[in-house]
ZAMARGU-4260 file (C-alpha; in steps of 0.2 Angstrom, whole numbers, plus 5000, padded with zeros to 4 digits):
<rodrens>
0) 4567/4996/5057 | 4557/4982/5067 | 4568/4966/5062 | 4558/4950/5059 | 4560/4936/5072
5) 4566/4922/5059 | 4578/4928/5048 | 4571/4916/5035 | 4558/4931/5033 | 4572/4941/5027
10) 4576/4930/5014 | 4559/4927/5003 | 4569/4912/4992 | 4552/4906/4983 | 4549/4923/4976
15) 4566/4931/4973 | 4567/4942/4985 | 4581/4948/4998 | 4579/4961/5011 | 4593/4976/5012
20) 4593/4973/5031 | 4604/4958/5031 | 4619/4969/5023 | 4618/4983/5034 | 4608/4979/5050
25) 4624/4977/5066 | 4609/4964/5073 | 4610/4953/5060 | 4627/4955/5059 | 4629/4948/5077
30) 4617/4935/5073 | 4630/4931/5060 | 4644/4929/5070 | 4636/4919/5084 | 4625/4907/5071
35) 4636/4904/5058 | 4652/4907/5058 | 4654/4895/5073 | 4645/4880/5065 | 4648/4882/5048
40) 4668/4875/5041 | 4679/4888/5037 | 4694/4889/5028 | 4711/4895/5037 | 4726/4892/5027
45) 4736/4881/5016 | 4748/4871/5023 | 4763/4876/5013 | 4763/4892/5025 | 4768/4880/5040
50) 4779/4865/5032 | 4789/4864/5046 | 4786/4859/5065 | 4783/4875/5075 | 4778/4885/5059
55) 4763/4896/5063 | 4751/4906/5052 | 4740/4919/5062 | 4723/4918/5052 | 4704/4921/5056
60) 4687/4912/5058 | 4672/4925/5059 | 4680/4939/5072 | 4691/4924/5081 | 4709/4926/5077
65) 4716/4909/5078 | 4735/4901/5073 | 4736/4888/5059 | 4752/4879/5068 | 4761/4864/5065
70) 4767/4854/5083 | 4784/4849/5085 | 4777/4831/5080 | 4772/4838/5063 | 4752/4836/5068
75) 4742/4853/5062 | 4732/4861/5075 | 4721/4876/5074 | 4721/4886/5091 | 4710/4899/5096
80) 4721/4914/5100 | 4717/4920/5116 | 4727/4916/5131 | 4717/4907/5144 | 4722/4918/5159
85) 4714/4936/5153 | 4713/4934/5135 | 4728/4943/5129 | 4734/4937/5113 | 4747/4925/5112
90) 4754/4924/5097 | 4754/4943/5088 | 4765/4938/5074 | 4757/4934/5058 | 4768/4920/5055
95) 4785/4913/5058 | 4794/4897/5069 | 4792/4895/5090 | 4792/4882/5102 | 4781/4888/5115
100) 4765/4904/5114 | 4768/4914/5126 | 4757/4928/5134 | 4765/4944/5134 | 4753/4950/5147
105) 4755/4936/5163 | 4767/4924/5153 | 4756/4909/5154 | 4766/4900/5140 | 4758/4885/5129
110) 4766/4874/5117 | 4762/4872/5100 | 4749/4858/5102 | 4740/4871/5112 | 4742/4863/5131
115) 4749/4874/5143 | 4766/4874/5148 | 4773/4885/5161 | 4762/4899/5174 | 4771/4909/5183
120) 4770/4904/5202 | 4761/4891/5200 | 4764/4883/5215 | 4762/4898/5228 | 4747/4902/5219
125) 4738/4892/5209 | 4742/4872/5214 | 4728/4861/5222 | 4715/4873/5214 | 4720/4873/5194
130) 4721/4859/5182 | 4731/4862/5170 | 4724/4850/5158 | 4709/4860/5158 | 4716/4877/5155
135) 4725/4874/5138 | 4722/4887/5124 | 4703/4882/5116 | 4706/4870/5100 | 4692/4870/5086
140) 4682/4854/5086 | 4687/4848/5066 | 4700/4851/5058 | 4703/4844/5039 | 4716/4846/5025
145) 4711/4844/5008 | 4723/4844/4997 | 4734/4856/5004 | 4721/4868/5011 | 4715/4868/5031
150) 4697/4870/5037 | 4690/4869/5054 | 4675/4871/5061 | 4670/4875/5081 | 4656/4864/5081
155) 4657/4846/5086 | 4641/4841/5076 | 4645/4848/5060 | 4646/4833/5046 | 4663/4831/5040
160) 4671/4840/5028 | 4670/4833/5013 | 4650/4829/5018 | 4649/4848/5019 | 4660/4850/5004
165) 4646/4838/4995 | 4648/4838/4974 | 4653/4857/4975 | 4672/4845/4977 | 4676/4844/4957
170) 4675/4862/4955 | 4684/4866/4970 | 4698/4853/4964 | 4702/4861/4950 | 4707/4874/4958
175) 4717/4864/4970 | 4726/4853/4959 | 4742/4853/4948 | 4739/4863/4930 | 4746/4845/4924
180) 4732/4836/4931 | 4739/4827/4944 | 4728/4829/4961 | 4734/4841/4975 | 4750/4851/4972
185) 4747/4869/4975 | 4755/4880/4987 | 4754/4896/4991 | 4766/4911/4987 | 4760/4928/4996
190) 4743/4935/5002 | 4736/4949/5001 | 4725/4957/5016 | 4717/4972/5013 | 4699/4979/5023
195) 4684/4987/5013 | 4670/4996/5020 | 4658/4985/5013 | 4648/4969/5019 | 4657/4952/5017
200) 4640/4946/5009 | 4644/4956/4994 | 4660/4948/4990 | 4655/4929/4992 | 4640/4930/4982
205) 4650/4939/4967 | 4659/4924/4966 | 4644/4912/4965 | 4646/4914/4947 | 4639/4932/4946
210) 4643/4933/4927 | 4629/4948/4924 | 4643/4962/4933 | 4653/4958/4918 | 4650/4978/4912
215) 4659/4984/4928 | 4674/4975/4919 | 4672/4984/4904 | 4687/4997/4903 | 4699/4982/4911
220) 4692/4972/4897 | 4699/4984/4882 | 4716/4984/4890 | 4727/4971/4888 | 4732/4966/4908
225) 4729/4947/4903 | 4745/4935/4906 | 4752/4940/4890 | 4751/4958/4895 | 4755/4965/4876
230) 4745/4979/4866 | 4733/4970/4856 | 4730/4956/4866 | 4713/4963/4874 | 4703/4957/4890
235) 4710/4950/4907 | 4713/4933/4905 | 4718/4930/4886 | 4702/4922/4883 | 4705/4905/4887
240) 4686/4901/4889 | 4680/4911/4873 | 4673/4893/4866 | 4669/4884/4881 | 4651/4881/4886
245) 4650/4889/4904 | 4638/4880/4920 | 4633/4887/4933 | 4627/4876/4951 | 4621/4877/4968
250) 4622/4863/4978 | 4616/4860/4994 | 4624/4866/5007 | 4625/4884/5001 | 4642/4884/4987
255) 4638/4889/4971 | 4653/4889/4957 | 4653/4895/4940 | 4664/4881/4928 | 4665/4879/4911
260) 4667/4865/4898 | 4678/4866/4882 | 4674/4858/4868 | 4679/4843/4860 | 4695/4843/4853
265) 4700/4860/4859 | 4718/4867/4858 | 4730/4877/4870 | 4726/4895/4871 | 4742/4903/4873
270) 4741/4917/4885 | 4759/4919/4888 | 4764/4927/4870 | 4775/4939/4879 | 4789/4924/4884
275) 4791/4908/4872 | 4798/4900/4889 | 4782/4903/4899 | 4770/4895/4885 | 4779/4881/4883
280) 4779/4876/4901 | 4759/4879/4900 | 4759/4872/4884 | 4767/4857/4892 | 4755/4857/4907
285) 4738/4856/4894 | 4745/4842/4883 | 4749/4832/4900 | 4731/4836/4908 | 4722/4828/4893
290) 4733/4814/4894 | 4731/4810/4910 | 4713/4817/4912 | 4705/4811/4896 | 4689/4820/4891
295) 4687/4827/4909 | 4701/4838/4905 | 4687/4846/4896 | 4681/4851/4914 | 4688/4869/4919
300) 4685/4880/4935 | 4680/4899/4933 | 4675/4904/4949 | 4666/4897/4965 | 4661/4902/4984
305) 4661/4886/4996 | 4649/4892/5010 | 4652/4906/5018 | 4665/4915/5016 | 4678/4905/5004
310) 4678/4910/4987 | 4692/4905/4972 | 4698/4910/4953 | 4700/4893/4947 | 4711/4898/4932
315) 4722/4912/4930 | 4722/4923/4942 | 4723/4905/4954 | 4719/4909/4971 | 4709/4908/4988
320) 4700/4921/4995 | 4692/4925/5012 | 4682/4936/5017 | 4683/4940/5034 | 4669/4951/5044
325) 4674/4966/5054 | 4655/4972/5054 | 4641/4973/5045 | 4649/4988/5033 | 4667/4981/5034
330) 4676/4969/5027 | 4695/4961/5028 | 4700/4952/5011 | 4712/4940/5009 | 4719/4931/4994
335) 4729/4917/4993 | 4737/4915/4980 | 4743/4898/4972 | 4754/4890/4960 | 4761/4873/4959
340) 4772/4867/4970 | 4783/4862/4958 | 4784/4875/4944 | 4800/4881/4941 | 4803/4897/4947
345) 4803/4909/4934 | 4785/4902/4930 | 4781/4907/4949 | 4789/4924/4948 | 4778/4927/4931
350) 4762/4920/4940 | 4763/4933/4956 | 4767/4949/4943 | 4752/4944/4935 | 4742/4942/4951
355) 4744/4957/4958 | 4739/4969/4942 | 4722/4959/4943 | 4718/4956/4959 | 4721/4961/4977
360) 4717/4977/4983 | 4728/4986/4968 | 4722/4973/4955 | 4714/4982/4941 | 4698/4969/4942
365) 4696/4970/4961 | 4696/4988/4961 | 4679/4988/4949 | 4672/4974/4960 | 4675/4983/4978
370) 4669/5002/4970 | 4652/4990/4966 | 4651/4982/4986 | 4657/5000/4994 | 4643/5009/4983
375) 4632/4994/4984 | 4632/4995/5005 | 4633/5012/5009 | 4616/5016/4997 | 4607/5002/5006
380) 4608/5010/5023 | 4594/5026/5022 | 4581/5024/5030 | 4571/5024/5013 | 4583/5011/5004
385) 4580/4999/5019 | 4562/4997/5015 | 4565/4989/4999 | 4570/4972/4995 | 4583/4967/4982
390) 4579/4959/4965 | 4585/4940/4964 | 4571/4934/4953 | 4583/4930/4937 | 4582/4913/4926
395) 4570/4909/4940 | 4553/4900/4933 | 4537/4889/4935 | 4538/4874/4919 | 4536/4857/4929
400) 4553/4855/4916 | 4565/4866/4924 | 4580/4859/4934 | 4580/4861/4953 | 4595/4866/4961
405) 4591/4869/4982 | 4574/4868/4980 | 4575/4883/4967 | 4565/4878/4950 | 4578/4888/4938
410) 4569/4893/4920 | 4580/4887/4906 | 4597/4877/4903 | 4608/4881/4918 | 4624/4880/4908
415) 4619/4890/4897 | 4609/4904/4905 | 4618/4916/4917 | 4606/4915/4934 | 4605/4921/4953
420) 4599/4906/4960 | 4618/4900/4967 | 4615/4915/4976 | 4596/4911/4981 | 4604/4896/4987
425) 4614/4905/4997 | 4606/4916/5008 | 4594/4902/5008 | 4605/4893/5018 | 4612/4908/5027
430) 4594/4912/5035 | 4594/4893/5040 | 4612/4896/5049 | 4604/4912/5058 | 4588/4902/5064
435) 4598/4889/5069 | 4592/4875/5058 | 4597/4857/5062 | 4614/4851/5051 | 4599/4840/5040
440) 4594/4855/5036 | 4606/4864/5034 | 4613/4850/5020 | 4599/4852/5011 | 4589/4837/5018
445) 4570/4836/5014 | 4571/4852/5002 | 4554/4857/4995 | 4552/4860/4977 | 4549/4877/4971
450) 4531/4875/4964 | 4521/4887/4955 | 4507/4882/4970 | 4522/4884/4982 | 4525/4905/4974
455) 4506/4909/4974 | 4508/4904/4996
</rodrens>
């Protein structure tokens, strides 16, 4: 298939309309990797996997492997893991405690702010002609910690994080923050990695808030795998967001979430009925989250992708996810899962058992998810499949009264309607990435609105 030169005409955003290409096509996927995933912020890690100086966590931005690492001075640094000299890895430990990187290959040896340290003969061979100042290992340009989590990004222009982050923040905190309310607090307990042969596109949008896949949840639904985990006690969470009235957003820099609102005067669902001890700890956590929150405790998170490839379970199962591209048709996952720092163990202990039988690559829930991307990307590449765009026209209208999220006139009331157009939004943005748009653009800045003149162009 001839590819277009923009990639903005795969992505027909006023009509609904996405081309199959831009899940299967390895040219696109290259555009991907050189476009995006080196301006756009990415996240890496929390920094409850490195507390201590010289604690390292090997992670990944795009194809780059790259080491979350904590200096001997306690400062963070994100380091390109590549050594300088032939580009050996110098750090093949997915984590663990050093003092100095060193390459296994010519032993150039770094320490953990990334400056080299030590070359072998380097007066015979390499003084008068190598600064060494110059040669350190390559350091992403920003780096920030938001409430425990790290994101960087390679280029120097990008607006700063929380710019980037923009009002997509309130959904992301809840994710972030203490079950008590209290800001910040989380940490994490175990990841789970796992590669799929699927395109990493599939996974991000499903967490915009893709609420209409809810029939491939169907027979995890009628078993009881919730927290409670008892005969009887149907669905996967317990139904704590049976009464709340649900939203879904996009904002302009490509997030979209999926929260929900409870109504007033609403009262702890116990999802714990299988141990006393557990509910009242949660119990405990609800009551002090509406006294110390008020009527924004009302506010919960479900789920939410935070442009690109960062996507998170607000609730129950709580965790961060990546998803890291191999290739157009494979992806690496990886889920961070969290708890607070603080809860007593036996509520940590409950918490990961409860993870794992829903998500993750043996999680019930996942499972149904992946079989849909698998299936999804594999019947998208014949040659007859490829000539058909996907459907993405959903809640999307023309009334001069409907809201407009990114540009995108949405028909109806948002928080009441499930829609597509956080994932319009999206690939909006993504085509931008791949055409390399200014960062105005790329915020959003100077968005047309979707127009009933504007569809009929």
């Amino acid at each position: 298939m001839t590819h277009p030169s923009k990639a903005a005409d795969f992505v027909d955003w006023r009509r609904g309309q996405i081309s199959r290409e831009i899940y299967v096509s390895e040219d696109v996927y290259r555009r991907e990797l050189e476009t995006l995933f080196t301006r756009a912020w990415l996240f890496v890690g929390h920094e409850s996997q490195i507390p201590n100086p010289g604690d390292f966590f090997t992670s990944r931005m795009g194809e780059e492997s790259v080491i979350l690492v904590r200096d001997k001075a306690g400062v963070i640094h994100v380091l390109l893991n590549s050594c300088r000299h032939r580009g050996m890895k110098v750090c093949r430990y997915e984590s663990g405690n050093t003092s100095l990187f060193t390459c296994p290959y010519h032993s150039w040896t770094y320490t953990t702010d990334g400056r080299i340290r030590g070359i072998p003969l380097y007066k015979a061979l390499y003084e008068g002609n190598l600064n060494r100042d110059e040669w350190s290992l390559v350091e992403v340009a920003k780096l920030h910690n938001y409430k425990g989590t790290i994101w960087a990004t390679w280029d120097p222009d990008a607006p700063d994080f929380l710019t980037y982050l923009g009002d997509a923040k309130i959904h992301l905190d809840q994710a972030l923050d203490c079950r008590d309310g209290r800001p910040g607090g989380s940490e994490v307990i175990g990841v789970h990695k796992w590669v799929f042969p699927a395109n990493w596109k599939f996974a991000a949008e499903n967490f915009l808030g893709d609420t209409y896949h809810n029939p491939s949840h169907r027979s995890v639904d009628m078993i009881g795998i919730g927290p409670s985990a008892l005969e009887g006690v149907k669905g996967r969470r317990d139904n704590e967001l049976e009464q709340a009235q649900h939203v879904w957003c996009s904002f302009p820099a490509g997030h979209g979430v999926h929260s929900a609102v409870q109504p007033e005067g609403y009262e702890f669902v116990d999802q714990f009925k299988n141990d006393p001890e557990i509910a009242d700890y949660f119990r405990y956590c609800h009551e002090e989250r509406k006294r110390r929150l008020g009527e924004d405790a009302r506010f919960l998170p479900f789920v939410g992708t935070i442009f690109p490839n960062t996507s998170y379970h607000g609730r129950q199962p709580r965790s961060l996810c990546s998803w890291h591209p191999h290739s157009a048709n494979e992806t690496e996952g990886w889920r961070f899962f969290l708890v607070d720092a603080d809860a007593p163990t036996k509520i940590k202990d409950f918490l990961r058992t409860y993870y794992m039988r829903y998500s993750g690559p043996a999680g019930m829930t996942e499972q149904d998810d992946m079989e849909n991307w698998l299936y999804a990307t594999k019947a998208s590449m014949g040659t007859i499949a490829r000539r058909h765009n996907f459907n993405y026209t959903q809640s999307m209208g023309a009334s001069e009264l409907n809201p407009v999220v990114n540009g995108i006139e949405v028909r109806g009331d948002v928080s009441q309607q499930v829609t597509e157009h956080m994932a319009v939004g999206f690939y909006r943005r993504w085509a931008q990435y791949l055409d390399q748009e200014p960062w105005d653009v790329l915020m959003g800045k100077g968005d047309e609105r979707f127009t009933p003149k504007a569809a009929a162009e």
